[in-house]
C-alpha positions in Angstrom: -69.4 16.9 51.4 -65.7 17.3 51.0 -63.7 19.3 52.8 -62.1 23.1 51.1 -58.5 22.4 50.3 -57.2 25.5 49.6 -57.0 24.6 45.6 -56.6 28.1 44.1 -54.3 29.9 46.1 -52.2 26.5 46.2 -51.9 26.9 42.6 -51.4 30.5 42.4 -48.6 30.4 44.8 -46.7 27.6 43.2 -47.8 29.0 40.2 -45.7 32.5 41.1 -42.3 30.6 42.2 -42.3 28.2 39.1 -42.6 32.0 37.0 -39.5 33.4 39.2 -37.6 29.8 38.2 -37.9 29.6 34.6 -34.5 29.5 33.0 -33.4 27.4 35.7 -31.9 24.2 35.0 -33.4 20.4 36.0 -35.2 20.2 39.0 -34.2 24.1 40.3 -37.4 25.1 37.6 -39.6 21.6 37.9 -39.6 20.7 41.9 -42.0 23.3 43.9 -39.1 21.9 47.1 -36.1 22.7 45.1 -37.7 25.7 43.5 -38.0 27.3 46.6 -35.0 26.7 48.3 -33.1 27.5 44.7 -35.1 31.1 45.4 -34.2 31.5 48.6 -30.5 31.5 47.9 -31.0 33.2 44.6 -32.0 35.9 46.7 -29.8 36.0 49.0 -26.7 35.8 46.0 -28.4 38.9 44.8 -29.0 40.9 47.8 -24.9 40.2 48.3 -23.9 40.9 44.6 -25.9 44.6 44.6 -23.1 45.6 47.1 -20.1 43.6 45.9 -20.8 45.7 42.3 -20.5 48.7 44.2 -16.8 47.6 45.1 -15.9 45.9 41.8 -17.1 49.0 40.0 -14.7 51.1 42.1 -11.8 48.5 41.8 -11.8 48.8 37.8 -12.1 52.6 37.8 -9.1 53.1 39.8 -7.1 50.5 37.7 -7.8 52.9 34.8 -7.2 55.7 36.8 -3.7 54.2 37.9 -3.2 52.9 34.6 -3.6 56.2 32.6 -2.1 58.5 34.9 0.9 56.3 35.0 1.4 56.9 31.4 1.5 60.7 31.8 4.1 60.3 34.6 1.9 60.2 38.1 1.0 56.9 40.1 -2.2 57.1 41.4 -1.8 58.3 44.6 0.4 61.2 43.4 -2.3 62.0 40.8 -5.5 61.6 43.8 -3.5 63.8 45.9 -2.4 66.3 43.5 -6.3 66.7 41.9 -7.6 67.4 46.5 -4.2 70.1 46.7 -6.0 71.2 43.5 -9.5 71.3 44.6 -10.8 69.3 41.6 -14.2 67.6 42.4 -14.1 64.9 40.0 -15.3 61.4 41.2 -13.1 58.5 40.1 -16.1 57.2 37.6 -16.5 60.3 35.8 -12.2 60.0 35.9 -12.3 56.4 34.4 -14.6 57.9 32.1 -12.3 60.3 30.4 -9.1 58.3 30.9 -10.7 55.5 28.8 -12.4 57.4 26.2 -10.7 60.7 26.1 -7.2 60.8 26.7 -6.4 64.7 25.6 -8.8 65.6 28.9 -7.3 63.3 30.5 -3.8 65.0 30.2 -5.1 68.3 30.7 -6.6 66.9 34.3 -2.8 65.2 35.0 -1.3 68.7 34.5 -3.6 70.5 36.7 -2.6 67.8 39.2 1.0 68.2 38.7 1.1 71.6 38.9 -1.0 71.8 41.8 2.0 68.8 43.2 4.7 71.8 42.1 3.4 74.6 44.3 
């Protein structure tokens, strides 16, 4: 008799990490070793990455923020500022937003911040 060596869910496990590395170049999608440890700091990069987005995303709307307010005549802090004095509840996405795609609203937000700066 010979002994129960586990054949089946060997397979099926290797089989699920070689699925999670296809795409992967050389070795990182052929080597069950290099697979793994190529998953393991997949993983972690991602984990990382879903926060870092969070910051780049934030970064780039307040560049277009900064960049479009400048152009009707407020830096960015002026213009944050202004739009709180003003009580307008916009978040700096929704701000990008219009700055990028709808300049006329864009103004008309501007001049509710400066005359909210004038009073």
């Amino acid at each position: 008799m010979t002994r129960a060596r586990n054949v089946v869910p060997r397979l099926r496990r290797r089989k699920r990490l070689m699925r999670r590395a296809k795409g992967f170049w050389g070795g990182r999608h052929r080597l069950l070793r290099t697979v793994k440890e190529t998953l393991l700091r997949s993983g972690n990069f991602a984990y990382r990455d879903r926060r870092n987005k969070k910051r780049t995303f934030r970064r780039l709307w307040i560049q277009r923020i900064n960049a479009a307010s400048r152009m009707n005549g407020l830096s960015y802090s002026k213009f944050i500022y202004g739009l709180n004095q003003a009580d307008v509840q916009i978040d700096r996405k929704t701000l990008s937003e219009l700055a990028f795609n709808d300049p006329v609203a864009f103004e008309a937000i501007v001049a509710t911040a400066k005359k909210a700066l004038a009073a």
